[in-house]
C-alpha positions in Angstrom: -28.4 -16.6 21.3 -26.5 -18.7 18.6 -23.7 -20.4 19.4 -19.7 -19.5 17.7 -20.8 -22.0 15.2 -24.2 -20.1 14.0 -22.2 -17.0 14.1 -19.5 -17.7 12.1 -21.8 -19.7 9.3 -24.0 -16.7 9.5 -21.4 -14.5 8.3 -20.6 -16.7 5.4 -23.6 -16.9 3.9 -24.7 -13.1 4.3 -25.7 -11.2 1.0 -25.0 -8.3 2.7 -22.9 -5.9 0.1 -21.6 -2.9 1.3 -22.8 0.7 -0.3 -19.2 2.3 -1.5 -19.4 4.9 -4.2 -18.6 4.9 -7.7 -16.6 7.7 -9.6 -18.5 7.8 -13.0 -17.8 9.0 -16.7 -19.3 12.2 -15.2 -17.6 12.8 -12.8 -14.4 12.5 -14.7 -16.2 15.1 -16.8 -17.2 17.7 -14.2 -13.2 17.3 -12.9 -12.5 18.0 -16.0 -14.5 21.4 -16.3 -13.4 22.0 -12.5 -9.3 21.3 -12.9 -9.9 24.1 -16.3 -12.1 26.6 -14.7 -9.8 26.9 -11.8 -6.4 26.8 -13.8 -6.1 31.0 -12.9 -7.2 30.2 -9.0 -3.9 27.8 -8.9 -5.4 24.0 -9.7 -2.7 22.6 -11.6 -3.8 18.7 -11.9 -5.5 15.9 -10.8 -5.1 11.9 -10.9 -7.7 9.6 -10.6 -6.7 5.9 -9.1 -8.6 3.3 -10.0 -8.8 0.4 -7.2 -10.6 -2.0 -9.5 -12.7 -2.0 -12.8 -16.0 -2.7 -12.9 -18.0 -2.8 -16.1 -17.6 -0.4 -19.4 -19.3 2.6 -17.0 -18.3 2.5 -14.0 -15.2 2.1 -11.8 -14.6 1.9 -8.5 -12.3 4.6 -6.8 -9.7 4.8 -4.4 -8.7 8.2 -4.6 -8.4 11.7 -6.4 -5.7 13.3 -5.8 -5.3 17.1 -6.7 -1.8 19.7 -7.2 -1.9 23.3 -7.0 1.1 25.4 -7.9 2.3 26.4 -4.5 3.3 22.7 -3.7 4.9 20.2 -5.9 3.5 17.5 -3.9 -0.3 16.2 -4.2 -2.9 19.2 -1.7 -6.0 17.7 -1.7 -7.1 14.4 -2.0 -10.7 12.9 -2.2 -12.4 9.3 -1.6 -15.3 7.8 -0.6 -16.3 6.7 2.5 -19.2 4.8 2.2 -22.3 7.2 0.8 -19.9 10.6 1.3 -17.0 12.1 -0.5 -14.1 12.8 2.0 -11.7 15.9 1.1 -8.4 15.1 3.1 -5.7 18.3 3.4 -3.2 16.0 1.7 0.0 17.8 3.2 -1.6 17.6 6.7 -3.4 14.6 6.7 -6.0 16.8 8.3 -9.6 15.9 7.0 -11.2 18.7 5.6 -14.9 17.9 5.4 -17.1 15.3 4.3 -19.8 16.1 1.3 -22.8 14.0 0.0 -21.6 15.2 -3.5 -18.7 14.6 -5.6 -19.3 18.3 -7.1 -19.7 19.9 -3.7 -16.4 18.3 -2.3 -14.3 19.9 -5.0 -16.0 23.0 -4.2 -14.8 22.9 -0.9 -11.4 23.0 -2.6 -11.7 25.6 -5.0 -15.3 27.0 -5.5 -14.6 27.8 -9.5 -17.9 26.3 -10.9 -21.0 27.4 -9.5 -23.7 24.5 -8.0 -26.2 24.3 -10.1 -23.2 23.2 -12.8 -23.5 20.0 -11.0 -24.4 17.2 -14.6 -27.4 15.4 -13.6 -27.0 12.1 -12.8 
């Protein structure tokens, strides 16, 4: 078994890179879609924060948040955790579920676009 030493040098010179997900120009696109479609079911807006930029295509993400018009104050909000997409009852702080889909966690929130509108990747 190595030593603290071997350990801690061990850690330093992993190339291990953790798997987080991206929010792409598509997604932004299928929000897009999503936030208009469900405009009569009550979705008011959404704001995407950006933790850090990447390249041209492709920024990381912290959060989406999302308004309906019974509440003045952000409903929903979505990140990633790790491979998933993690819809959070923003009011509550109560998570809601956790989806292998961007698409499929907004239609947890409001089911206004059918599935197989999903854009290919």
């Amino acid at each position: 078994m190595p030593g603290p030493d071997m350990s801690a040098a061990f850690q330093e010179s992993s190339n291990v890179v953790s798997l987080r997900l991206c929010f792409l120009p598509r997604h932004r696109e299928y929000l897009m879609r999503w936030l208009q479609a469900g405009a009569s079911m009550g979705l008011c807006d959404a704001d995407v924060s950006p933790r850090a930029a990447g390249d041209r295509d492709t920024v990381m993400l912290e959060h989406v948040l999302v308004w309906v018009r019974e509440n003045a104050d952000p409903a929903y909000m979505i990140r990633p955790e790790g491979m998933r997409w993690l819809v959070i009852d923003h009011v509550r702080n109560h998570k809601l579920g956790s989806f292998s889909s961007f698409e499929a966690a907004l239609h947890c929130i409001r089911p206004v676009l059918t599935m197989d509108a999903t854009v290919a990747a």
